[in-house]
N, C-alpha and C positions, 0 to 999 in steps of 0.2 A: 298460658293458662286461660282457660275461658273465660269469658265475664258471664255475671248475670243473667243477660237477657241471651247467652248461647248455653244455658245449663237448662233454660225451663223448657219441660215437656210437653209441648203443647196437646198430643196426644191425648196422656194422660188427664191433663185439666181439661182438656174438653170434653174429654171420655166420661171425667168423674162428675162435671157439671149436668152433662145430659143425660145420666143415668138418677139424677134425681129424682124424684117424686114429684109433683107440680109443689106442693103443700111443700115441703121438705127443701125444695128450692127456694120458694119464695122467705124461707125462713131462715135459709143459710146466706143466703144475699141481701138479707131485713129489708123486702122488698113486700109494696102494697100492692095490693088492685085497683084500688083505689089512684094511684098514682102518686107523684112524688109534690111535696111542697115546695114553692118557690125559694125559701130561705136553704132547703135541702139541696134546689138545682147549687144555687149559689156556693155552699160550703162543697161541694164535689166535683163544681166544675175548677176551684181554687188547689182542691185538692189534686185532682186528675190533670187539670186542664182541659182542650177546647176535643171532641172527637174530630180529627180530621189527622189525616197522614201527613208527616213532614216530607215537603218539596226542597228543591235544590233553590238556591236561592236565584231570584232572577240574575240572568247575563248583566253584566255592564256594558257600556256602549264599546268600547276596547274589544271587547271580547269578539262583537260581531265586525269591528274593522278589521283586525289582524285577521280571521277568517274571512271574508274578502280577500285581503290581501293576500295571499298563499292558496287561493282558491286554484284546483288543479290547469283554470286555461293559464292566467296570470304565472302559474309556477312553469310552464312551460316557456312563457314569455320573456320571463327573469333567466331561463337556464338561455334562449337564444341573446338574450344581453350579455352576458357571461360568454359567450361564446366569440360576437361581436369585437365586444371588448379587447380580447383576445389577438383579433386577428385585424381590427381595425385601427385599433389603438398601440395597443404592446407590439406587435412587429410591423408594422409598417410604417414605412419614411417619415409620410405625411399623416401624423392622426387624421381621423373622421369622428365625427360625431354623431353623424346626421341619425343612419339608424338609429343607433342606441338611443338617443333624443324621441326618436317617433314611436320605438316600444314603449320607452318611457309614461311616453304620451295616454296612450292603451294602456299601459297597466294602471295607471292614476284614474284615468277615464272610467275603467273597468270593477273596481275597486271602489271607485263615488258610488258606482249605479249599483252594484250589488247593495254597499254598504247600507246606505238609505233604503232601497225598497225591504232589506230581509231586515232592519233594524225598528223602522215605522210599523212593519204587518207582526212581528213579535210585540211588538209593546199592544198595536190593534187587540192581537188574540188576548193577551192581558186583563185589558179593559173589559174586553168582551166579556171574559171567564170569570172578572168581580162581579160584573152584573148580571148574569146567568146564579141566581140561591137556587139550590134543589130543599126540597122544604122535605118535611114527616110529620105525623099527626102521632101526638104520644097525649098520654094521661098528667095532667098538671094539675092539681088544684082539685082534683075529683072530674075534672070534663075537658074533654077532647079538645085538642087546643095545636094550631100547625105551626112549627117552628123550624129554624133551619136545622138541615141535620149536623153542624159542627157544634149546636150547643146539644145532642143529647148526652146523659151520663148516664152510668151504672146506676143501674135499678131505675128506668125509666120504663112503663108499657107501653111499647109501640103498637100502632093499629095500621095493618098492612090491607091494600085492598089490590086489586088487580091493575097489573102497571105499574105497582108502587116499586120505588129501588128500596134494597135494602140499604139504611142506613148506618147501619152497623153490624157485629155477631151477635146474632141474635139467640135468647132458649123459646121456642114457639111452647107457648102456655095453654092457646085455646084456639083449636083450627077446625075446617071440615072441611076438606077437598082443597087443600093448599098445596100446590102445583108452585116449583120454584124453577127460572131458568139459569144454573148455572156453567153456561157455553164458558163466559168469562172468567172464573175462574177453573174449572177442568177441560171445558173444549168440547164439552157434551153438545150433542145438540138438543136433545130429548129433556124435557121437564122431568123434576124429582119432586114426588111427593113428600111433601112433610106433614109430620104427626105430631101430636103431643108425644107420648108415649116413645122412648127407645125401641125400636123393633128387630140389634141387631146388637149379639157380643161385641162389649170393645175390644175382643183380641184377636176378632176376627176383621176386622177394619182394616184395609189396608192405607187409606188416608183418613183424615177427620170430616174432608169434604163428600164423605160416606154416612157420617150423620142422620137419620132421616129426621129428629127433631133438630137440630140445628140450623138459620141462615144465618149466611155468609155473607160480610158486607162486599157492595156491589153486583153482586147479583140481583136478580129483580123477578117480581112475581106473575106466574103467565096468568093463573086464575083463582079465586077461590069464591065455594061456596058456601055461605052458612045458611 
């Protein structure tokens, strides 16, 4: 049976969202122009939580040894022990060890040096990726104000200027010459203008990233002019 989040349409709610009125939007999502109050972020960000996509949780360090260790040279190396083994130990007079000792050697050797350098530059990028905030400037308080974008919520007005990433799905409220690049999610290369105004039946759509008042989070904006 499906769950929940595989029964909703997103079509449809995007369809039915965009096809509002600006007025008529702003009233079905008790949304201001004015912008949201801080005690408002508060109660919505408790209620919704933080905007940001759930990641996989970081690796443990296990995770990056055992992959070293089974890494395709080393698995070649264990299958020539295996073989060794075999021919120098199990049928012959006088065991040897020496080989097998010396792959040994190389695959522990092989297996340190992986392990540390791919386990130190992942945790690098880590650090890196906390201290890298992409920021957005929305409506707080009545005046423009830049904050990261994992605290925006529903019903915040964002102010998009050229360059800016989208920080979320956006309803564009108030635009003139807003030029969106969304390579990253359709693979377009060509910029899509967006409008206030729906300019196309929703049943003619064939995806939602067809929208022309809609952005898309992660896409980003080539230009606009007011």
């Amino acid at each position: 049976m499906a769950n929940a989040k595989e029964d909703v349409d997103i079509k449809k709610l995007y369809g039915k969202s965009s096809s509002l009125q600006k007025d008529d939007f702003l009233k079905t999502f008790q949304m201001k122009e004015q912008g949201l109050s801080s005690n408002e972020v508060d109660s919505l960000i408790k209620q919704y939580g933080l905007n940001e996509i759930k990641q996989a949780k970081p690796k443990k360090w296990y995770h990056y040894f055992f992959s070293s260790l089974f890494s395709p040279f080393n698995s070649i190396l264990l299958g020539i022990a295996c073989i060794l083994f075999y021919t120098d130990v199990y049928l012959a007079e006088t065991p040897s060890y020496a080989n097998i000792l010396v792959i040994a050697i190389l695959v522990i050797t092989s297996t340190l040096l992986e392990f540390f350098e791919e386990y130190h530059s992942n945790k690098a990028a880590e650090k890196l990726k906390e201290m890298v905030a992409t920021t957005a400037t929305v409506i707080r308080d009545g005046k423009e104000t830049s904050i990261p974008i994992n605290q925006i919520v529903l019903g915040d007005i964002v102010i998009l200027s050229a360059g800016s990433l989208i920080p979320a799905d956006l309803r564009v409220l108030d635009a003139k010459d807003l030029y969106v690049g969304q390579s990253s999610l359709t693979g377009e290369s060509d910029a899509v203008k967006k409008t206030v105004e729906l300019e196309t039946d929703i049943s003619d759509l064939d995806s939602i990233s067809d929208l022309n008042n809609i952005c898309f989070m992660g896409t980003n904006v080539i230009s606009r002019f007011c």
